[in-house]
N, C-alpha and C positions, 0 to 999 in steps of 0.2 A: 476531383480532389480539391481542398480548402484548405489554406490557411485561416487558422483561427483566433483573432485577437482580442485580449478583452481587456480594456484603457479605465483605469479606476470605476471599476463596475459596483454598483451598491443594491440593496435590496434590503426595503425598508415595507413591515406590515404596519401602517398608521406610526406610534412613537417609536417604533422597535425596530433597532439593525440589527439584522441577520447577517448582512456579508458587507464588508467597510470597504470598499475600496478598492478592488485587489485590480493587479497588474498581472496577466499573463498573456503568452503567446505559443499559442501549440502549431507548430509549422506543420507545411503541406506531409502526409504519408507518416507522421509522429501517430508511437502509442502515446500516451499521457493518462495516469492512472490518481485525480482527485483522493485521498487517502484520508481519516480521520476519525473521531469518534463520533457516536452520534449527536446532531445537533451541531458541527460543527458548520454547515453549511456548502456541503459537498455538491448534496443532490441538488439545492437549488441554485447552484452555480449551473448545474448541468441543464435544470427544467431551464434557465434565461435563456444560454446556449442555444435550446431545441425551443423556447420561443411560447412557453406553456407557464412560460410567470414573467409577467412587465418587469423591467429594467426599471429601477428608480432612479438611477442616476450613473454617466459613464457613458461608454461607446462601447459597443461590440461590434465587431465588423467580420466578415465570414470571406473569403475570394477577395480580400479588401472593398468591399462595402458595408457601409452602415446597416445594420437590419435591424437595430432596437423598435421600430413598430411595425414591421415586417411579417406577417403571418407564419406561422410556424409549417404550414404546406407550400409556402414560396422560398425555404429558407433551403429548400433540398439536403434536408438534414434527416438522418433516420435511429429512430429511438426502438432499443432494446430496455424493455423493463423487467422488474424484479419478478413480477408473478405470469412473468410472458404473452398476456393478454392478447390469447388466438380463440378463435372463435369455436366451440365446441358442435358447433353444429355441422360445419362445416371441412372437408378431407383436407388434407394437408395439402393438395395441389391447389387447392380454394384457397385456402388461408396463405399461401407463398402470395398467389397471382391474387390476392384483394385490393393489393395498392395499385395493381394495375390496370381495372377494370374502367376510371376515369380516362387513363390516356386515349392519344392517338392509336395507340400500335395497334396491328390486325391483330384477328385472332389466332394465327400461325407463330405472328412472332410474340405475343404472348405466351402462349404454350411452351413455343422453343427458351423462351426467357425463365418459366418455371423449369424446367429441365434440364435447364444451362443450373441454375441454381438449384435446386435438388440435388444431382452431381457431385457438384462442388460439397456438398454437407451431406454426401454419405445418405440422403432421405429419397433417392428414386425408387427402394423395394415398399416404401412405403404412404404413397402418396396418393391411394385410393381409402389409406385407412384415416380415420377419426381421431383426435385430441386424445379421446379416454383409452386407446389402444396404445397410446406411445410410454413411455417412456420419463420421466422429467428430463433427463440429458437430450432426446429426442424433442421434445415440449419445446424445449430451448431452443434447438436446434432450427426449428419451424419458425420461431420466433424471429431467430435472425436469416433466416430466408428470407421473413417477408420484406425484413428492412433493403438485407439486398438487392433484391429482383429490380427495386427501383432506380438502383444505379445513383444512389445518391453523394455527395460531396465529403459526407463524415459520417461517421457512428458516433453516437450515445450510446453505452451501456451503464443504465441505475441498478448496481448491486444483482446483478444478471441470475452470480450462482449460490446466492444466499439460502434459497427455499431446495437445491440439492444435499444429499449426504456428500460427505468428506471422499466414497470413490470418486461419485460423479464430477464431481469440485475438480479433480484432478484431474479428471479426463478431458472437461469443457475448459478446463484453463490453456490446456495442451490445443484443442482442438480452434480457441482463439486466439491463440498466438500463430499458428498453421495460417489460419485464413488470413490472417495482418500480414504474413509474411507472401501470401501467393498475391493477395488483392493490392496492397500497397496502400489501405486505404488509411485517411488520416482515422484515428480511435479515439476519445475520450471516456475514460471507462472510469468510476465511480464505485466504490469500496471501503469496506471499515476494516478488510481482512488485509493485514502486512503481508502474508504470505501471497495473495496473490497481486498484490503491485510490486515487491519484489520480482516475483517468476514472470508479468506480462512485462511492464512500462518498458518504454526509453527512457521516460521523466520519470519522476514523481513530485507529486506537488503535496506538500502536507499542511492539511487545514485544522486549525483549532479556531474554536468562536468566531466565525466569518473573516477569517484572515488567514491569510497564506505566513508560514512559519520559513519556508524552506522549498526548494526546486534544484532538483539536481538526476542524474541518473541510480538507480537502485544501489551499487558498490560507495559511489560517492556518500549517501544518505548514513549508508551504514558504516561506514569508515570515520567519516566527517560527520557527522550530525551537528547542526549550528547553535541546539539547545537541549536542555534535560528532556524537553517534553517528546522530540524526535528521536534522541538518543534512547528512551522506553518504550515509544512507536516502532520503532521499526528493528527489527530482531526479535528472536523467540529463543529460549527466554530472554528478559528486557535485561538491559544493561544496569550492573549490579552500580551503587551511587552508596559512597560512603563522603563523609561530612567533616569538614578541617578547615585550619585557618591558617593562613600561613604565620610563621615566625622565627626571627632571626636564623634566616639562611636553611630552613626545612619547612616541612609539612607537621603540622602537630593535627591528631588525627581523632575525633570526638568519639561517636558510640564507640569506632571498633578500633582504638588506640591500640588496645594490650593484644589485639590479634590480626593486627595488619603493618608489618615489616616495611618501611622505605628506607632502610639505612644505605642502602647500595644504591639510589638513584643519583647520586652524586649532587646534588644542590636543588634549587628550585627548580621547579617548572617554568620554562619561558611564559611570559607574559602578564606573569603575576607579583603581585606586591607585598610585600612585608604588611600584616595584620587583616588582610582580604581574606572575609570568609568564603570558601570554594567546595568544590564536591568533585570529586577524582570518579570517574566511569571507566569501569570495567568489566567487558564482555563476556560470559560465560564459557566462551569457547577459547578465549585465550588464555585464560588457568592451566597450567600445567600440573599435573599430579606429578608431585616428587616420591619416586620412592624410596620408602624406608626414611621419608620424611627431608628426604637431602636434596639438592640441587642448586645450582648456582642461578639465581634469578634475582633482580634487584630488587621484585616486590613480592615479600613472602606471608602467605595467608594461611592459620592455624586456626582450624576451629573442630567443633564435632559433629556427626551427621546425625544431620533430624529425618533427613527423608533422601531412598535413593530411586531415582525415577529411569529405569530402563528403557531406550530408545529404540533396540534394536542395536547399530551399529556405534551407537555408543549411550552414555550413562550421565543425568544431570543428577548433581547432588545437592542438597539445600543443608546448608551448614550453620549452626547455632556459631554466633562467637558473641564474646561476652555482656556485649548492650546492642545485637541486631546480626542479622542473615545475610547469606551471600549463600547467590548459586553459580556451579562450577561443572565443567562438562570433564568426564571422565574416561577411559578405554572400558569399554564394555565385557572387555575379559575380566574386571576388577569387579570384586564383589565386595557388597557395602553392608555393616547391620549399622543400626540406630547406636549412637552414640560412642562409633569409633570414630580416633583422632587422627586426626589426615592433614596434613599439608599441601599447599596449591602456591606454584610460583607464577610471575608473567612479568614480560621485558617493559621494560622502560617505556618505550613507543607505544602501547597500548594501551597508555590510560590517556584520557580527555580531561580534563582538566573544564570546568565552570565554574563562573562567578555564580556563587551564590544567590544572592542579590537579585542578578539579571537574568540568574539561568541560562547567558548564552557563554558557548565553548568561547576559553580567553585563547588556549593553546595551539 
């Protein structure tokens, strides 16, 4: 196991920065889940890490040493990729034990080393069989065997469960949190999907255009978000952002003035100033539906429903109000048509408050 540090890391193709700078450190047995859109420079944080793109500039250091021109087979790093990349020719016991076939070890404890590993990933009924007989969950599963078997210091995984369906996606996200939890081992896992760096990380790190925005644990991100851009990153649906400026001792509230009640929040928001343009976020799941249009809530939202999206165990509603939309989570026993008028309340403490301007949360 490794500590992993990376000391104003940069990555430069000829005139062009990709990654500026960034400061992180993913301690020994940490998941840490890179998060972002694409192009923000997620995965090539990850290829310098595993040593498959030069360092332009900065320190990396792995067990506390330098390894920026360090070969990527000396770096005891082991990389899961997105299209799994095992070898079709060869059984699954081949493809586990491939990294092994360089070492020292006999051939006993090789063997014992695939079936130590096999085990552990649920693939011993299957490891006479071939690539094309598995599975993609399975496929994967091979995949991080092989990195296993060699007992290495960390994991890479680039966007692992992108090329599965939304079952598999769940089962493989479950199944590597499982194994983080029995190996201990440090993880750096790479992702555009919120959902599942919410359900793995300890961290999350959230990247736009080769910079780091935000670092914090999954509840933290989503409670706290330090800007607009994290605050619509991370949640499903994104956090609703209506547009206002402050003045003399309230909020005066632009598109959705005539359908968004602050009269009961009792004065300003901490942090903010008289004539500062700001943008108030709030959650979809913090909306309360009032019935029969009433409730005692300081911040009351009236609009009409354009679209009601059934969840199962509950109901997102996308609501028309007079100059823009807001969506709002509802009880799934409630049933919605197109262009009834609804009501939606929420407490004072659940809205964020940002500068405009800056985009970052002032509150």
């Amino acid at each position: 196991m490794a500590r992993i540090e990376l000391e104003q890391i940069v990555k430069r193709y000829g005139s062009i920065t990709t990654v500026h700078g960034i400061d992180l450190t993913i301690d020994d047995g940490e998941f840490v889940v890179l998060v972002g859109p694409s192009g923000c420079g997620k995965s090539t944080t990850l290829r310098m890490i595993a040593g498959l793109e030069a360092i332009s500039g900065g320190t990396l250091r792995i067990g506390g040493q330098v390894v920026n021109d360090r070969e990527p087979k000396h770096r005891n790093i082991a990389m899961v990729f997105q299209n799994y990349a095992i070898y079709p020719h060869l059984t699954v016991a081949q493809n586990i034990g491939f990294g092994l076939y360089t070492s020292k070890l006999s051939k006993a404890e090789k063997q014992a080393r695939i079936r130590e590993t096999a085990k552990t990933l649920s693939l011993e009924p299957y490891l006479e069989r071939r690539p094309a007989a598995l599975s993609g969950g399975q496929r994967q599963r091979v995949a991080i065997g092989r990195a296993m078997v060699r007992d290495p210091v960390a994991f890479l995984f680039d966007e692992p469960l992108s090329n599965l369906d939304a079952q598999l996606r769940g089962q493989m996200r479950l199944e590597i949190k499982q194994l983080h939890q029995r190996l201990g081992s440090t993880i750096v896992f790479v992702t555009h999907d919120q959902v599942e760096a919410m359900s793995l990380a300890d961290r999350i790190v959230v990247m736009r255009d080769g910079r780091i925005l935000q670092v914090g644990a999954p509840m933290d991100l989503y409670n706290r978000p330090a800007d607009i851009f994290t605050a619509r990153f991370i949640g499903t649906p994104e956090m609703n952002m209506i547009d206002g400026i402050v003045a003399d001792g309230h909020v005066e509230l632009e598109a959705n003035a005539a359908a968004v009640d602050l009269s009961g929040l009792g004065g300003l928001p901490r942090g903010v100033e008289a004539g500062q343009p700001i943008v108030l976020g709030v959650r979809p799941q913090e909306l309360h539906l009032l019935a029969g249009g009433r409730g005692d809530f300081p911040i009351r939202i009236e609009g009409r429903v354009r679209v009601a999206e059934p969840h199962g165990s509950e109901t997102f509603v996308l609501l028309d109000l007079p100059a823009g939309q807001l969506v709002a989570r509802a009880p799934s026993t409630v049933s919605f048509k197109p262009g009834d008028a609804v009501a939606f309340g929420a407490e004072a403490n659940s809205l964020r408050v940002f500068d405009k301007r800056t985009e970052k949360l002032v509150n």
